[in-house]
N, C-alpha and C positions, 0 to 999 in steps of 0.2 A: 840505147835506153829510151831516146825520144820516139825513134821507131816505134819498140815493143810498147811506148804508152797509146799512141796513136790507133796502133792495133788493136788494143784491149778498149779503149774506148768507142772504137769503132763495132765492136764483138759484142759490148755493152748495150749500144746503139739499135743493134740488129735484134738484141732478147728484147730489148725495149718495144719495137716496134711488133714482134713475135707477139708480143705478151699483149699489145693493145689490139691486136689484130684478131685473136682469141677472146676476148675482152665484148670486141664487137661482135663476132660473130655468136657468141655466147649470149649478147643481148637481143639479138637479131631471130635468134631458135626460140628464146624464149617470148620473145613477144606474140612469135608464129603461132607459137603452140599456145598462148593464152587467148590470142582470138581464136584457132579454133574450137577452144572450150568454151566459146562463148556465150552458146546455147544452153549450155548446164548451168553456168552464171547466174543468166535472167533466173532462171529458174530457183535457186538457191536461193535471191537477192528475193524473190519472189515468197516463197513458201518462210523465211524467216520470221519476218514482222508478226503474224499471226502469232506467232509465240510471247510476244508482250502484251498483246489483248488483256484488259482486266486485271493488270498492273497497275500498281501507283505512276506517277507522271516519274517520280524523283527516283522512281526501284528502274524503268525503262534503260538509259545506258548503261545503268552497272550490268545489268541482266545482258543486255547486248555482248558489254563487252569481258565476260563470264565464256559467253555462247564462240565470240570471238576469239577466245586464247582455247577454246575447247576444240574449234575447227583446225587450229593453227598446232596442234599437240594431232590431231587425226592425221591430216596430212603430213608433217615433217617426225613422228614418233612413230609412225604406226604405217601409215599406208606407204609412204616413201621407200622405208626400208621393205618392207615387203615385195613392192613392183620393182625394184630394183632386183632383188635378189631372184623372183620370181619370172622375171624377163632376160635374166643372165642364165639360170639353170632351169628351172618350168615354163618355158612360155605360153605353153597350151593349157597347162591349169589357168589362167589369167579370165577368159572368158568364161570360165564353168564359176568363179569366186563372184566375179562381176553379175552373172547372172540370180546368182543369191543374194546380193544385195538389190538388185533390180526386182526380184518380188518382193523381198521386207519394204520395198520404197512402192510399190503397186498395192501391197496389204496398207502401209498407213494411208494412202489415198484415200481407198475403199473403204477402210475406218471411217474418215471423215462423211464421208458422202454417208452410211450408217447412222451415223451419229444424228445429220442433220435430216433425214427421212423417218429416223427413229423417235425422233425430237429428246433423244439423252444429253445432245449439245448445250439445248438450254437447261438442261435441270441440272447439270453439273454447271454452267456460267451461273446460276443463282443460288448454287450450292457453298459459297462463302469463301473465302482470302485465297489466293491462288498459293501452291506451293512454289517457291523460286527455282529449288531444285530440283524439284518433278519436272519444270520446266524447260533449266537449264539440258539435267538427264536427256529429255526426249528430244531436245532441239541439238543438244549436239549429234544424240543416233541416227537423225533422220540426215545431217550434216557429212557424216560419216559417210554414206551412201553416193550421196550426188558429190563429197569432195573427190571421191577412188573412182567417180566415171570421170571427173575434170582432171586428174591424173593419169588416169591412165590413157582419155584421147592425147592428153600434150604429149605424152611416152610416146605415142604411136606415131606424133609427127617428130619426135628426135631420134624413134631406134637404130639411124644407122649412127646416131654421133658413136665415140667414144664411151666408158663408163662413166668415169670422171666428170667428162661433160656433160653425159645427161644427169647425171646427179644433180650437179650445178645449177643446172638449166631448171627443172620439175621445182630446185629448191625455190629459186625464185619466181618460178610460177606461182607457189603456194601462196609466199609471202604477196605477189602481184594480188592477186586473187582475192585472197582473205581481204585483205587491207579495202579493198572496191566493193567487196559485195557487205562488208559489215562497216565501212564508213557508209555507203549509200542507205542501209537498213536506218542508223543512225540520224541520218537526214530525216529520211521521211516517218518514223515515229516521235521526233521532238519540230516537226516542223508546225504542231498547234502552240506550242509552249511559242517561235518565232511569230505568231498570227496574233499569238496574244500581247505580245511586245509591242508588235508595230501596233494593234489596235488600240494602242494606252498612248501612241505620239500623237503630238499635235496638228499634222497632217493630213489632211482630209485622205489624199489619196493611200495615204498607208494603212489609214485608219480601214480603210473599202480592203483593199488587201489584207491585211491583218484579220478582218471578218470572214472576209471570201478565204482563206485558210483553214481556220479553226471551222467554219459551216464544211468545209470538204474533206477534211481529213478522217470524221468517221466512215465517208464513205471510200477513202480511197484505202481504208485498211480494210474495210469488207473486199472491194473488189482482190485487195489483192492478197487477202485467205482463202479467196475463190479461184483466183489463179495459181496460188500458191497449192492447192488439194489439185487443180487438173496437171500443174507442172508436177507432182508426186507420182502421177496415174499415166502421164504423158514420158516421161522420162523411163519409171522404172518397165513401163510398157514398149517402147524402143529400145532399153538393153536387152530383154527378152527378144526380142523380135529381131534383133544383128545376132544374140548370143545363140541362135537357134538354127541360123546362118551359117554361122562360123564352125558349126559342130557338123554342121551337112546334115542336115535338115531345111530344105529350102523351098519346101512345098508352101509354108506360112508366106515367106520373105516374096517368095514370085507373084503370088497374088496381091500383096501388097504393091508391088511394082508394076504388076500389071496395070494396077488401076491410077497408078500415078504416068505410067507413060499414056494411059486415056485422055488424059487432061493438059498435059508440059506438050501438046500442039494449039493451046489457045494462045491466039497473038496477045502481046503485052502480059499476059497475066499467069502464062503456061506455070513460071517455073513455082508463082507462088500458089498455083491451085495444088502443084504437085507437092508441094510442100505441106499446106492443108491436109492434102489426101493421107500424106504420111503419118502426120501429128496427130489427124482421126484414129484413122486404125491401130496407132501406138497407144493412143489413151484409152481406146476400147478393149482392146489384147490388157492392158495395165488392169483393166476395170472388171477386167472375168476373171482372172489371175488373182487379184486383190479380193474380190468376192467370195472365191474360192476358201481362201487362206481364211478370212472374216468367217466364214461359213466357221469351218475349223479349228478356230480359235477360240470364238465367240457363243457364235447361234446355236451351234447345235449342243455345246457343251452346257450350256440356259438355259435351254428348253429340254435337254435329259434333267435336269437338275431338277427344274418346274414340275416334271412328269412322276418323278420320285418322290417326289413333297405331296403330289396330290396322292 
């Protein structure tokens, strides 16, 4: 009897250690696979903020975290089960979908750059109270795009695990993810409301801090609407430009590479010119593409309209 206990506790012992060995290696794919999406991240963390512009101070986190359980319902409602199911029995549909979201994300680029060339950016910013769900709407579509490229590169560094595992694994990528690029959003659109706090202490030096805050903060949400429309035109123009690749099509993709191995022979700085060279031509390929679609959408259907009226 003491035997068979020993044994079973010993059996117990062995799932035990099974199970955290699993455990770890499960945290270890996912961490993998969240740094390599880490590029689409910035990007996301980037092109967000821009969407509370010209909001009340007090409407900014709800609205954030609105946009937050909207990303987090994209990826674990919708995208998740889809790559999953689409990488078990379609795997070659995967690049032709992604590729459709890589122009809807190259068109809202080239929207923006429109807008602000057009100068209809500012006449709708003085055109009076922002809609929250017009806002929310377009911030979680544009969300939608860059989460199913951030899923589906993490997919692409787990597809040999198991099913179950990469389920697992993508699941908490989402939640990694989400949780980092809309606490960090969070930060730096109430980080005037912190500038104004410290600038009310009695403190001399917080008081200088708390100023030096709230003076930088309009501009560091300009810059980064401006980063946020070239990560839109930069991204969706790089899924185009692998997805064109990947179908064999490689006349686009070699010239690109051509011109990046011109440059990855300069000492120290090779691999980040070729890097450059890459993110160029991504956001120019996004920027003709995007142009295109705007044409299509917009221009020409305006000015048939205009033509009509006169």
């Amino acid at each position: 009897m003491a035997g068979g206990l020993v044994a079973l506790l010993d059996d117990v012992a062995a799932l035990v250690k099974l199970a955290a060995a699993s455990v770890d290696d499960i945290g270890a794919a996912a961490a993998k696979a969240s740094i390599k999406a880490t590029g689409v991240v910035v990007d996301d963390t980037a092109v967000t903020p821009r969407y509370v512009q010209g909001l009340k101070p007090e409407r900014e986190l709800p609205i954030i975290k609105r946009i937050a359980l909207g990303s987090l319902r994209n990826k674990l409602l919708i995208i998740l089960p889809v790559i999953m199911l689409l990488s078990q029995f379609l795997p070659w549909l995967l690049t032709p979908i992604l590729m459709v979201g890589g122009a809807y994300l190259a068109y809202e680029g080239a929207e923006k750059v429109w807008e602000i060339v057009s100068g209809h950016r500012e006449q709708e910013a003085a055109g009076g109270e922002v809609d929250e769900n017009t806002v929310v709407s377009g911030a979680v579509r544009t969300d939608f795009i860059l989460s199913a490229e951030i899923m589906v590169i993490a997919l692409n560094e787990v597809d040999t695990e198991p099913f179950v595992s990469r389920l697992i694994i993508l699941a908490i990528v989402a939640l990694l993810i989400t949780a980092l690029v809309y606490g960090v959003v969070g930060l730096i659109v109430k980080m005037d409301d912190l500038g104004l706090k410290l600038a009310l202490r009695e403190s001399g030096t917080s008081q200088r801090l708390g100023r030096g805050l709230v003076k930088a903060m309009p501009k560091l949400l300009s810059t980064l609407s401006t980063v946020g429309i070239a990560a839109m035109l930069w991204v969706g123009g790089h899924i185009l430009l692998v997805g064109v690749d990947d179908l064999g099509w490689h006349g686009l993709y070699d010239v690109v590479h051509h011109l990046e191995e011109g440059v990855t022979g300069v000492a120290g700085v090779g691999g980040f010119l070729a890097w450059c060279v890459n993110t160029l031509a991504s956001a120019l390929i996004g920027l003709i593409v995007g142009a295109v679609v705007v044409a299509v959408m917009h221009v020409i259907p305006r000015r048939a309209k205009a033509a009509a009226a006169h």
